[in-house]
C-alpha positions in Angstrom: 80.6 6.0 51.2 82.3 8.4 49.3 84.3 10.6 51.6 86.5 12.5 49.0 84.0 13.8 46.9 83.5 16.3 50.2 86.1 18.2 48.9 83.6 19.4 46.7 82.5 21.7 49.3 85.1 23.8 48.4 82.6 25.3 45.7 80.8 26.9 48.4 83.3 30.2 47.0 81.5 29.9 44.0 78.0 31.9 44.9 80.0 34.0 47.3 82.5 35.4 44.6 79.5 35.9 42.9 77.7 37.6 44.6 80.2 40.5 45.2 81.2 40.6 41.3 77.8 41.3 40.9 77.1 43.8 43.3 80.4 46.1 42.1 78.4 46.7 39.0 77.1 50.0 38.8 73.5 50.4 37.6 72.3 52.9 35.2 69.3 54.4 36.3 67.2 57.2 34.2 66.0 60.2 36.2 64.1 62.9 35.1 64.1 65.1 38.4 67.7 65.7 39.1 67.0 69.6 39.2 64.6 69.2 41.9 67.1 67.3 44.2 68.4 69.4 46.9 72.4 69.1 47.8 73.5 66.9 50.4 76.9 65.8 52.1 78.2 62.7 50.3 79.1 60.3 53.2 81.4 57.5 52.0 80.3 53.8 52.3 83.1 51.6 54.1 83.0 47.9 54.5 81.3 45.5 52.8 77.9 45.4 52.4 75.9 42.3 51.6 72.8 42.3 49.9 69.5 39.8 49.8 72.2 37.6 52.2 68.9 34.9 52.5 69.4 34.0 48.7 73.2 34.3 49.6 72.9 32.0 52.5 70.5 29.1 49.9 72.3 29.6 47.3 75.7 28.1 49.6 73.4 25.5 51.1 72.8 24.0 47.8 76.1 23.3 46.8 76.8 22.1 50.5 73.8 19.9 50.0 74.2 18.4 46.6 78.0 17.4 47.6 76.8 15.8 51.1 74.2 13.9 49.0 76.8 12.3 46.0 79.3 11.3 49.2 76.6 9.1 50.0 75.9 9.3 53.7 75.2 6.5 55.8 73.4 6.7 59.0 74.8 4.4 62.2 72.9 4.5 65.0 75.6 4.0 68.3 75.0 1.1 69.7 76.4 -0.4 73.2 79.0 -2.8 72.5 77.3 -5.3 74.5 74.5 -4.9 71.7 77.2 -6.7 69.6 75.7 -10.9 68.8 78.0 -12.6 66.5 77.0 -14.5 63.2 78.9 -18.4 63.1 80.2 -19.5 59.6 81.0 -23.1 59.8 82.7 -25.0 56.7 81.1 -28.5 56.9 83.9 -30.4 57.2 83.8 -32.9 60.0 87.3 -31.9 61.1 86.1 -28.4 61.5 83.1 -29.5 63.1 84.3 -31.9 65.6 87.0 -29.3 66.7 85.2 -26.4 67.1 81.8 -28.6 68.4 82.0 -27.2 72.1 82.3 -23.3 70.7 79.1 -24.0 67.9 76.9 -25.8 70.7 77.3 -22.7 73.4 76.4 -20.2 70.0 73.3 -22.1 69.5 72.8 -22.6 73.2 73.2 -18.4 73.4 70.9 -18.2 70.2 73.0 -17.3 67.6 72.8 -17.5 64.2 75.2 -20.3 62.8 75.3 -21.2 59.2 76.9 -23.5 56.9 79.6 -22.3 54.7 78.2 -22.6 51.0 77.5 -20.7 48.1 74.5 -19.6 49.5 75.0 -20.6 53.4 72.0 -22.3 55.5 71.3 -21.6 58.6 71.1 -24.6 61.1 69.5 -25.0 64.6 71.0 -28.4 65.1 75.0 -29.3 64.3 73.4 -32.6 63.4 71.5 -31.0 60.4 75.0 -31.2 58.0 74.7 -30.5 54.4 74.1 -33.7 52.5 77.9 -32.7 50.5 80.5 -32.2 52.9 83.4 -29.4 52.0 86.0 -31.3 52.5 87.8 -28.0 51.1 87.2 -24.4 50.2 88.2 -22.4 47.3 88.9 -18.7 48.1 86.0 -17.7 44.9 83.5 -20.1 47.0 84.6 -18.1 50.4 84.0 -14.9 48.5 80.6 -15.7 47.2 79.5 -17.5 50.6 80.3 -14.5 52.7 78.8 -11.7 49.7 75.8 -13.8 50.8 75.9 -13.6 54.5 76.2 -9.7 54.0 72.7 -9.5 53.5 72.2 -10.6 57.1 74.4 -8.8 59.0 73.0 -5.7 61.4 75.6 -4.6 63.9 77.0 -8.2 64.1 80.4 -9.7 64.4 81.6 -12.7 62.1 83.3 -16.0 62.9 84.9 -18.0 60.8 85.6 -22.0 61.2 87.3 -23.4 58.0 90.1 -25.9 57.1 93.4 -23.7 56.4 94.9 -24.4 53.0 96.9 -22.8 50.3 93.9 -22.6 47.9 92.5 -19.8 49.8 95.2 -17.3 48.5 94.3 -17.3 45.2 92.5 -13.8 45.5 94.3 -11.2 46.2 92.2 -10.3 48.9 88.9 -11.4 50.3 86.6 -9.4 51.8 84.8 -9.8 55.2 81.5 -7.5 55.6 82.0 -7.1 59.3 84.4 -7.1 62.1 85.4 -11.0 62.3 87.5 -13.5 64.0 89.0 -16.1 62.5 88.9 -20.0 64.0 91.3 -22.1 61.2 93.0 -25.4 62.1 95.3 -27.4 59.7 94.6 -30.8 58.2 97.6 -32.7 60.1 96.7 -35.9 57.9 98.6 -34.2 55.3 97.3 -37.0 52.5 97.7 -36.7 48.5 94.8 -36.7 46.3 95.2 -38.0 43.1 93.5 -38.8 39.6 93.1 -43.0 39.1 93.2 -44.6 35.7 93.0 -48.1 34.3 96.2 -50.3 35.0 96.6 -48.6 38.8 97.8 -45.0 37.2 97.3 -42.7 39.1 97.9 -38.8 38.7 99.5 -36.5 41.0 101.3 -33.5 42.1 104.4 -33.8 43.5 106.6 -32.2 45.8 108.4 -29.7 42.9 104.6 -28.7 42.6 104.7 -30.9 39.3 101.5 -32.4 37.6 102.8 -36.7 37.2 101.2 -39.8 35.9 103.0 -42.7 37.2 102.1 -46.6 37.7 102.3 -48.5 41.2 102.7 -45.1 42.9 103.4 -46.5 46.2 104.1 -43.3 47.9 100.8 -41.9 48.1 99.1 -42.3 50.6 95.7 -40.1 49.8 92.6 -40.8 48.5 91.3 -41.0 44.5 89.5 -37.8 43.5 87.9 -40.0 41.1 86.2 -43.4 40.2 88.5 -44.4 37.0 87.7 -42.9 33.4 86.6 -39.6 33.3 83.2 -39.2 32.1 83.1 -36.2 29.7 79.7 -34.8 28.6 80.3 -32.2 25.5 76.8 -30.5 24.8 77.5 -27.6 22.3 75.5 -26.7 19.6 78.4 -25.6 17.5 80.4 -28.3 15.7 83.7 -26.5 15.6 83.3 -25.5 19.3 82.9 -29.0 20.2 86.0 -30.5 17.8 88.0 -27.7 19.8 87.1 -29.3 23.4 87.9 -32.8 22.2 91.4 -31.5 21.0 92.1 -30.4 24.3 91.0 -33.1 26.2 92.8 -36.0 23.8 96.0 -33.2 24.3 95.9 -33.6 28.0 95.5 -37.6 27.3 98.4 -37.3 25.4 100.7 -35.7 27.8 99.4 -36.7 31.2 97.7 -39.9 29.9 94.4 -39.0 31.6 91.6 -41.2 30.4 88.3 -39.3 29.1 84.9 -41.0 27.9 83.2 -38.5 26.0 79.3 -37.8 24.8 78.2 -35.3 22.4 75.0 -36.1 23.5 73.2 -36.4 26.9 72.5 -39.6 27.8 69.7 -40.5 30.4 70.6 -41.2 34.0 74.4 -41.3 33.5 76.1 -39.2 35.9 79.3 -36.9 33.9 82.2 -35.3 35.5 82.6 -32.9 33.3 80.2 -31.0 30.9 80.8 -28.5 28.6 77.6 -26.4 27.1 76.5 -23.1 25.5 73.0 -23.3 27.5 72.0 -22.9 31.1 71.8 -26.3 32.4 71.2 -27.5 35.7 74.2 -27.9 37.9 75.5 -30.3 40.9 78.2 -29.8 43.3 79.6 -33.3 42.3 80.3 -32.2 38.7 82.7 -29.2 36.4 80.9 -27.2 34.5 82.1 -25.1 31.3 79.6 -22.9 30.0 80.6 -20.9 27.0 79.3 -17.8 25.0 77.3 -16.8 28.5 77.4 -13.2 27.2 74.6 -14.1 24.9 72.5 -15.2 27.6 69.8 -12.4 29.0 69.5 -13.8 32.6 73.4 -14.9 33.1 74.7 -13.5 37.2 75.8 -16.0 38.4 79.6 -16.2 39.3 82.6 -18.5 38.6 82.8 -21.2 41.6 85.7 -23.9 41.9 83.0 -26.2 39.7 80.8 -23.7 37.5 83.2 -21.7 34.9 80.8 -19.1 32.8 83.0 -18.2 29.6 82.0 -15.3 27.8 83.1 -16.2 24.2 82.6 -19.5 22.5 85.5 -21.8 22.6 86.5 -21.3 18.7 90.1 -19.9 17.3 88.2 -16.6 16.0 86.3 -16.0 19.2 88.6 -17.2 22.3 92.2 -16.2 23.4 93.1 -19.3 24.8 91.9 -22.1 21.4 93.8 -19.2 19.3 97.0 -19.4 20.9 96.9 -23.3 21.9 96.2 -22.8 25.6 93.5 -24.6 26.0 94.1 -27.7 27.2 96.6 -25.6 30.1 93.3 -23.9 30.6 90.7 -27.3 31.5 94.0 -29.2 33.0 94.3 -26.4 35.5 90.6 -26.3 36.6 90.4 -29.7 36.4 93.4 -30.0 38.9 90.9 -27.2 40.9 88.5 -28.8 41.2 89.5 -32.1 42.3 92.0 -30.3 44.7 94.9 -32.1 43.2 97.4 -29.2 44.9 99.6 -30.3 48.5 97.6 -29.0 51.0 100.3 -26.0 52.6 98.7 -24.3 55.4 98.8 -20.3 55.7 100.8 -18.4 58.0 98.7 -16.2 60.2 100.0 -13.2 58.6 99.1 -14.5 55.3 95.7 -15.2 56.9 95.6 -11.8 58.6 96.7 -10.3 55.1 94.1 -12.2 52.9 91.1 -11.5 55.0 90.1 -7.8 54.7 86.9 -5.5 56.2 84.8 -4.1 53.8 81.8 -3.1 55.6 78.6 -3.3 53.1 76.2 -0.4 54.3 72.6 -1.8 55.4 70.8 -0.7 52.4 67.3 -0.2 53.9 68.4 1.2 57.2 70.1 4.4 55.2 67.4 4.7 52.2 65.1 7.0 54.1 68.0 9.7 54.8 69.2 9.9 51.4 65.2 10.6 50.4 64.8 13.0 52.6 68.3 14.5 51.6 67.1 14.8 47.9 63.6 16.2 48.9 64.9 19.5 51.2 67.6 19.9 47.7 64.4 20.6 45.7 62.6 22.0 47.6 65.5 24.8 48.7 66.2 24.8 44.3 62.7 26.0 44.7 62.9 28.9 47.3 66.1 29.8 45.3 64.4 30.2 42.0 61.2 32.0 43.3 63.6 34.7 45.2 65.8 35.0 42.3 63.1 35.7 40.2 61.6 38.4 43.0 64.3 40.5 43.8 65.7 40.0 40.3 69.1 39.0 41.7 
């Protein structure tokens, strides 16, 4: 996993230089019987001579040892490549679903394992079994985090991918497949605007200059509402300032873009919000935009940010956030709010950009490998050992 660090083997040269510095020393050794010693012819020593070459030989195995360990070596066992099953990750959408149906049915026919793309994707036996919420679109985090997931079940298979292709899936640089993978994408030919309704038929848009407008009798469109009317706003915050901040930003963006909010400071039973802001773990739906803020005081916080669940690490106050400081707030909820509701024109990806966007990163099978790097670590110490216990003997 960590190929360079094998240039540490170079350190091999380390006992070896060693080891002939130390046997140019001379020795001083008393002797009380020189007179006794009869004369002999002094024969001169040529070549190099290597003494206790066993420690030598340990000593060199160490260092070759202790730099294959911190590489981190993986064992792969070769495998035919008809041993190769693929792993089927369908985004629920009944676009996707209805064009790809003959290719899913002959995966489960073949016993394959198909899933449904979510944050944590389920496994289906049936292409009847849809989720109960429908992706009509995928963000590029929500990919991410789906296929981080489906890591955990991949063994020597390949991955295909069935989603809707849209720009909103280039807003990571990169993201990251665990396997070799094909990619099935189709575009959405209906090409229809989503928008944000209000009272007295407003409705908000983006527009062809990629420009957020607000306009009455919009006769053009000819999408669907992303919403039912008002926007129900639930802000739950125990700090006072925190929540005069969020109202701020909401009444700017009312302002500006004459969105319509109806906002709670406090939860009210069996009413269903669009957006809630808290500083406590609450439970979440797929239906609803989530703020939670000052997460870093939380002991059990790991989840990630999603297209709908947006963990803050600071409270939303002028001495504590960036964005209340400087006034960027309400750029800030606008933008995720447009997100989420997937006001953006639906541009489809190139293949290249596809092919560029999609990346292998192969994550090692952790239990498969464990046993080697144990048994790495266990002949180190016990060679350590051997190398002490001569040292020690033969005083080298």
């Amino acid at each position: 996993m960590n190929p360079y660090i094998l240039w540490g083997s170079l350190a091999i040269s380390i006992p070896i230089v060693i080891h002939f510095w130390h046997q140019k020393k001379g020795k001083v050794i008393a002797w009380a019987a020189t007179q006794w010693l009869s004369e002999k012819n002094l024969q001169q020593s040529r070549g190099i001579r290597l003494d206790n070459i066993l420690l030598l030989i340990i000593r060199c195995l160490l260092l070759l040892l202790l730099v294959f360990i911190l590489s981190k070596p993986l064992i792969k066992w070769a495998k035919s490549s008809t041993d190769k099953a693929k792993i089927h990750l369908i985004q629920p959408n009944q676009l996707v679903v209805e064009n790809y149906k003959f290719e899913i049915e002959e995966a489960l026919k073949r016993g394959e394992k198909c899933y449904w793309l979510a944050s944590k994707p389920v496994q289906f036996d049936d292409m009847n079994d849809t989720p109960q919420q429908a992706l009509k679109s995928i963000a590029a985090t929500n990919m991410q985090i789906a296929l981080n997931e489906i890591s955990h079940e991949i063994n020597n298979q390949t991955l295909e991918l069935y989603f809707v292709n849209q720009q909103s899936l280039a807003k990571l640089p990169a993201i990251f497949v665990p396997t070799d993978f094909k990619i099935h994408s189709l575009v959405d030919s209906s090409k229809q605007t989503k928008f944000l309704s209000f009272s007295e038929n407003k409705r908000s848009y983006i527009d062809e200059a990629n420009l957020l407008k607000t306009s009455k009798n919009a006769t053009q469109l000819t999408g669907e509402s992303a919403n039912n009317g008002v926007l129900k706003v639930g802000i739950f915050n125990t700090d006072a300032n925190e929540k005069k901040q969020i109202s701020a930003a909401l009444m700017a963006l009312k302002d500006i873009y004459e969105w319509e909010f109806e906002i709670d400071n406090e939860a009210k039973n069996d009413k269903k919000y669009d957006i809630v802001f808290s500083d406590k773990s609450i439970p979440t739906s797929d239906n609803s935009l989530y703020f939670f803020s000052g997460t870093k005081f939380w002991k059990q916080i790991t989840a990630q940010n999603t297209q709908n669940v947006i963990y803050l690490e600071d409270l939303l106050k002028p001495q504590n956030n960036e964005w209340v400081f400087n006034g960027q707030l309400p750029e800030f909820l606008g933008n995720k709010i447009i997100d989420f509701y997937n006001l953006q024109l639906s541009k489809p990806l190139t293949d290249n950009e596809l092919n560029n966007i999609f990346q292998i990163q192969k994550y090692p099978q952790k239990s498969s490998n464990e046993w080697f790097s144990k048994s790495l670590l266990l002949i180190f110490i016990l060679l350590v050992g051997l190398e002490r216990w001569l040292a020690i003997t033969k005083n080298a």
